[in-house]
C-alpha positions as CSV (number, residue, x, y, z in Angstrom):
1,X,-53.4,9.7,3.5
2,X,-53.2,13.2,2.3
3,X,-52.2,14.8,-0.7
4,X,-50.1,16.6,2.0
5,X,-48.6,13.4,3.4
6,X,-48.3,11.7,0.2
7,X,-46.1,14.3,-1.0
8,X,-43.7,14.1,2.3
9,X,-43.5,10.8,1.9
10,X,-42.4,10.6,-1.7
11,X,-39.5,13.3,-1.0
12,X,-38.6,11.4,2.2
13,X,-38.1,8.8,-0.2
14,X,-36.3,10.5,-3.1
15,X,-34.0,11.9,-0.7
16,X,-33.1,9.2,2.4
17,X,-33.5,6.3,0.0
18,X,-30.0,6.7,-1.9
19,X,-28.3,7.6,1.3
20,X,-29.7,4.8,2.9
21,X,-28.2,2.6,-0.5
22,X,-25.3,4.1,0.0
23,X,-24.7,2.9,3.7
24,X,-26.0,-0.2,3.3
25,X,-23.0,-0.9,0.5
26,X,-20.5,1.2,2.6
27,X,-21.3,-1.2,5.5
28,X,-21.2,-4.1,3.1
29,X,-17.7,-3.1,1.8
30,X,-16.7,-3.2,5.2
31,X,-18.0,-6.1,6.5
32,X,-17.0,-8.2,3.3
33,X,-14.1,-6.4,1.4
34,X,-11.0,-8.0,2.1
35,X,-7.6,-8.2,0.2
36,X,-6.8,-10.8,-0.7
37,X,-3.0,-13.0,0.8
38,X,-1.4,-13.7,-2.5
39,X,2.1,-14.5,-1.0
40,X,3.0,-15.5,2.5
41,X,6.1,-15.2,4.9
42,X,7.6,-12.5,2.8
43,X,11.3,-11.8,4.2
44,X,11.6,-9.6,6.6
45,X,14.4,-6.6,6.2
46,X,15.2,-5.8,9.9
47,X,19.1,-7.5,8.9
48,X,19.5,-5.0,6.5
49,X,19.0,-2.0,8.9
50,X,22.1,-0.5,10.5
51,X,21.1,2.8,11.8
52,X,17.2,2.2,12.4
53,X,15.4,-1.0,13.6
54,X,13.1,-1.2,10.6
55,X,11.0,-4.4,10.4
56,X,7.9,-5.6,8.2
57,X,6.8,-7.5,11.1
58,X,3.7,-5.8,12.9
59,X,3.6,-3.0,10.2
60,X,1.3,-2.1,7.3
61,X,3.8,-1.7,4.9
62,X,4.3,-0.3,0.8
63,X,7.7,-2.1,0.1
64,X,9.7,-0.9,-2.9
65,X,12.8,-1.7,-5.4
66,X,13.9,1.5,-6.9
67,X,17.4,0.2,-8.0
68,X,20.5,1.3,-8.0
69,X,19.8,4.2,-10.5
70,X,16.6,5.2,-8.8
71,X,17.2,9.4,-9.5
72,X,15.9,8.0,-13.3
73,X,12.8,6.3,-11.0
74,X,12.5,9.0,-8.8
75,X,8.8,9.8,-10.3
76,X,7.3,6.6,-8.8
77,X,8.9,7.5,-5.2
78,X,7.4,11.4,-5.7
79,X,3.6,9.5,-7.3
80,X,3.6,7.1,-4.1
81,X,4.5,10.3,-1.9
82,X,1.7,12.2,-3.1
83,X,-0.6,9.2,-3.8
84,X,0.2,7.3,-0.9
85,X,2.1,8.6,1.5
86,X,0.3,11.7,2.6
87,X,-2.7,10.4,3.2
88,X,-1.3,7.7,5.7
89,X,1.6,8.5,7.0
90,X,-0.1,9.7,10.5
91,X,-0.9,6.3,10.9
92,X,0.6,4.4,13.5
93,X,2.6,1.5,12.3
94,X,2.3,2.8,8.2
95,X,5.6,3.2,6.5
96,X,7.9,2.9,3.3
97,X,10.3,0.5,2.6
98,X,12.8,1.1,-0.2
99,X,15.5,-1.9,-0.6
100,X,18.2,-0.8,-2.7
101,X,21.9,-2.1,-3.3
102,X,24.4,-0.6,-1.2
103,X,26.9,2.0,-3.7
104,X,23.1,4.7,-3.8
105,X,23.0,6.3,0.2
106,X,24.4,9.3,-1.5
107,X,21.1,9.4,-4.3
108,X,19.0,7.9,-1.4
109,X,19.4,11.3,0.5
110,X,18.9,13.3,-2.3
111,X,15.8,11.4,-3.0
112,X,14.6,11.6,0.6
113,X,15.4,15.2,1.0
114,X,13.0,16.0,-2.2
115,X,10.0,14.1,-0.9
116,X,10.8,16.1,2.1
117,X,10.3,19.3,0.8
118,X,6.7,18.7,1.1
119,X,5.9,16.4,3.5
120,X,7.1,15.0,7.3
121,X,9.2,12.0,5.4
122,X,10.4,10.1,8.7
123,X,8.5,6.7,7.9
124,X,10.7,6.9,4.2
125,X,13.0,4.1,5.1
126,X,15.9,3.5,2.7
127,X,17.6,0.3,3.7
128,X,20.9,-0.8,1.3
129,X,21.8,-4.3,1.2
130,X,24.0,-6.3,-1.4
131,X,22.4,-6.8,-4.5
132,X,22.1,-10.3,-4.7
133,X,20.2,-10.1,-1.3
134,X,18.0,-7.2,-2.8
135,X,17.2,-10.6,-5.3
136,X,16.6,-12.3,-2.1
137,X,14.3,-10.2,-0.7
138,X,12.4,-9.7,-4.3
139,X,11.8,-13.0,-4.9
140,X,10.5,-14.0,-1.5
141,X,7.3,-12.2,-2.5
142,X,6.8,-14.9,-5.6
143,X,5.5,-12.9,-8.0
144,X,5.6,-13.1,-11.7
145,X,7.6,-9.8,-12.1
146,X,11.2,-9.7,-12.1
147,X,13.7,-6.8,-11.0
148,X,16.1,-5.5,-14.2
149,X,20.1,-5.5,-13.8
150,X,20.1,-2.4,-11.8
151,X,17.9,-4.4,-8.9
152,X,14.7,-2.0,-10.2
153,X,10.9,-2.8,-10.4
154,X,8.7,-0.4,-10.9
155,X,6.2,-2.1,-8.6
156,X,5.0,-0.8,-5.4
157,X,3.9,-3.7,-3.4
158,X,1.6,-3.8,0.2
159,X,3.0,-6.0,2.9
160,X,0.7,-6.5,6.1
161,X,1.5,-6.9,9.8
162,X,2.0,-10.8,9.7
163,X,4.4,-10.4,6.3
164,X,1.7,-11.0,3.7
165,X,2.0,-10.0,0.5
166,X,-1.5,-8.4,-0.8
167,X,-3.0,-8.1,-3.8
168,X,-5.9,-8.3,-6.2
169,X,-7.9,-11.5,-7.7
170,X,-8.3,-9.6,-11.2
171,X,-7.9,-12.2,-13.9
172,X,-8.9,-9.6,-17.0
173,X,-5.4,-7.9,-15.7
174,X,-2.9,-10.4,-15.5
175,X,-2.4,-13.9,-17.0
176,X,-2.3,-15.9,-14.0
177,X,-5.0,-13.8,-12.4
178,X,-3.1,-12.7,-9.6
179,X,-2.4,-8.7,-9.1
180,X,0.9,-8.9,-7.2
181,X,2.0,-5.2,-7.1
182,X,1.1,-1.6,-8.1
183,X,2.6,0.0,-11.3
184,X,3.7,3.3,-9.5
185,X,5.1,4.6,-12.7
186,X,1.5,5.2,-13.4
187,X,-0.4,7.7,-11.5
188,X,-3.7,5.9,-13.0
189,X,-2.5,3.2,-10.9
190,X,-1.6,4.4,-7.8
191,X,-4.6,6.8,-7.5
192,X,-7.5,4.7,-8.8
193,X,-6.4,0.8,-7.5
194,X,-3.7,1.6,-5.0
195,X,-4.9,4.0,-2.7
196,X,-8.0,2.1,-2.5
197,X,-6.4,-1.0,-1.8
198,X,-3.9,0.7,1.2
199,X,-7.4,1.6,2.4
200,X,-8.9,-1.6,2.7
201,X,-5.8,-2.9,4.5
202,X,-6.2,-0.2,7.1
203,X,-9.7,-0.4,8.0
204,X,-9.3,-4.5,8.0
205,X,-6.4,-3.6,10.9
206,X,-8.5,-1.2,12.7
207,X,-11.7,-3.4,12.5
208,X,-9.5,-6.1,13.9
209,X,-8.1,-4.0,16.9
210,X,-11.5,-3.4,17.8
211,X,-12.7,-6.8,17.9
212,X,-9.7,-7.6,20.3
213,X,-10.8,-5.1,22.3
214,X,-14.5,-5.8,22.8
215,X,-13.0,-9.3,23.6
216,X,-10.7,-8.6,26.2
């Protein structure tokens, strides 16, 4: 070989072999990333709509408990908005769930029509229930977080098309090594584990619909 040749062949090297590295985990991540199910047959909240037919069932959905003062949690709702929301929202079957005790429609507006200032918020849905259903509905994810005596958590949780809870296997995190939900009063949170996590969900639909359809 040349001196010539050599030389192309190092730089071909030096320059396809990271990119090559990097596809080879991309596909990886892919192939083998999955989220895991870390509560199943979450309730669903179609009884509590009245206006709108909104269901869990057969949608990727980022469930939430704001309570019944949730102007004073309104910063989660604007992080997940920004976070969250935007980049996903033009997916078909994506949306926001916010369970909240009936007595805040009047702050739910106001709320809605903020994170509307920015952003198409139609997949917002703000459903208002009693509060001791709101309990109902919280503790059918079985979690080890709890909702305060205003029916608030600051937790953002992801609930998949079959009503599956998911989460992270991150035992340096929690004590019963089970990640449950996302802190959305922390940006940290929602930008770094979040947003990555609502991706792998997506991609592990979208994988799946094309499997069907190379079956069919």
């Amino acid at each position: 070989m040349t001196k010539t040749g050599k030389n192309t062949l190092v730089l071909s090297i030096l320059f396809f072999g990271p990119l090559l590295f990097y596809l080879f985990l991309l596909t990886g991540t892919n192939n083998f990333a999955k989220l895991p199910v870390v509560t199943s047959n979450v309730e669903d909240v179609s009884d509590f709509s009245n206006k709108d037919s909104v269901t869990l069932k057969n949608n990727i959905s980022i469930l939430c408990f704001l309570g019944s003062d949730l102007l004073q949690h309104k910063t989660n709702a604007l992080n997940l908005n920004e976070k969250i929301y935007k980049h996903f929202y033009g997916f078909k079957g994506f949306q926001f769930v916010v369970v909240l005790p009936k007595g805040s429609e009047n702050d739910a507006a106001q709320l809605k029509k903020e994170l509307g200032a920015t952003y198409n918020v139609d997949k917002w849905h703000f459903l208002f229930t009693d509060t001791s259903r709101v309990q109902e509905m919280f503790d059918s994810l079985s979690t080890s977080y709890s909702l305060d005596e205003n029916s608030y958590s600051p937790y953002a949780f992801i609930i998949d098309r079959e009503l599956n809870l998911r989460g992270r296997n991150d035992e340096e995190a929690l004590e019963d090594g089970l990640m449950y939900g996302y802190n959305a009063e922390s940006v940290a949170t929602v930008h770094q584990e979040m947003v990555d996590d609502v991706k792998v969900v997506m991609a592990e639909y979208r994988l799946a619909l094309k499997k069907n359809k190379r079956e069919i």
